[in-house]
N, C-alpha and C positions, 0 to 999 in steps of 0.2 A: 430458542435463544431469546434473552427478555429484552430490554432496553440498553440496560446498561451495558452488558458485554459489544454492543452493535454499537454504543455512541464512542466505546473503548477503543473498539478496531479500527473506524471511521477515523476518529482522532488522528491515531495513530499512523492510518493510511495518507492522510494530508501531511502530519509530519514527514513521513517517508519520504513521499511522492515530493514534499517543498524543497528535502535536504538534497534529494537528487538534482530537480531543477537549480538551484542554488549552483551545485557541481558544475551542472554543466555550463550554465551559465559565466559561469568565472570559468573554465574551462576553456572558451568560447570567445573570450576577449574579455569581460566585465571584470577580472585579477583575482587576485589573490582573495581577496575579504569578502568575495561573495563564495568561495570554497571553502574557505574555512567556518562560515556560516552557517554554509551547507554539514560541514562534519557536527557540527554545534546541536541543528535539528535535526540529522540522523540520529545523533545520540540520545537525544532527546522521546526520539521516538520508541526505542529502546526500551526505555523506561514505560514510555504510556503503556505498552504492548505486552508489559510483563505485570501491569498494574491488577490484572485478571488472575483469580489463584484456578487455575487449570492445568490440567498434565500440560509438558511443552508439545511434544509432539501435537496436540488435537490441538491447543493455543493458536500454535505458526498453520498447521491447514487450513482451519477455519480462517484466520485472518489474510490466507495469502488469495483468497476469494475476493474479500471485501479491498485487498490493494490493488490488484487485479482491477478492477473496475474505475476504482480512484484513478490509475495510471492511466486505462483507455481515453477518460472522461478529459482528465486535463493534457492529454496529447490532443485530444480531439477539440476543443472548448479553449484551451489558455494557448499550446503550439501551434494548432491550425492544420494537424497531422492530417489525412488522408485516410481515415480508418477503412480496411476494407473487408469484406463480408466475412474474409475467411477468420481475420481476428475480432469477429463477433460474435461469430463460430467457436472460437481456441475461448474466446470469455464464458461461453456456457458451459463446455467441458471443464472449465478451471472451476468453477461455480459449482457443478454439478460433484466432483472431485472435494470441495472444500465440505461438500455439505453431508456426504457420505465420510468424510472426516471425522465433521463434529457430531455427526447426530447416530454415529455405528455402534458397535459392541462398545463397554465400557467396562 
């Protein structure tokens, strides 16, 4: 995988990962205009994630590795989450899964 597909997914995986937070957040008490924010930057991300000309299926495996990670990182780092072994665990299996995704038969 070069550069550019990884800065694509990465992208993409922050957009994700912000539109969710955004959700929950206005879910959460902060109203309305931080969920509708939140559907603005899901959408958004959409687009990054599709910005890659790849089959979809091997597109969304390989990428759902690199979200996967994005997600751990700012539960653990921006929520304050409590990450514990076993989902550091379930991260390498997702990782390991993404990468026999992208890198298998063609």
């Amino acid at each position: 995988m070069t550069l550019v597909p990884v800065a694509v997914f990465a992208a993409a995986a922050v957009l994700e990962v912000a539109g969710d937070a955004l959700i929950r957040a206005g879910l959460r008490g902060r109203g309305v205009a931080f969920v509708a924010a939140g559907f603005a930057v899901l959408g958004s991300y959409g687009i990054v994630v599709n910005l890659l000309n790849v089959d979809f299926s091997r597109l969304l495996g390989a990428y759902v590795g690199i979200f996967a990670v994005v997600s751990v990182l700012v539960g653990r780092f921006y929520f304050g989450d409590q990450v514990p072994v076993s989902t550091w665990l379930g991260l390498l299996v997702v990782l390991g899964g993404s990468l026999i995704i992208h890198f298998g038969a063609r």
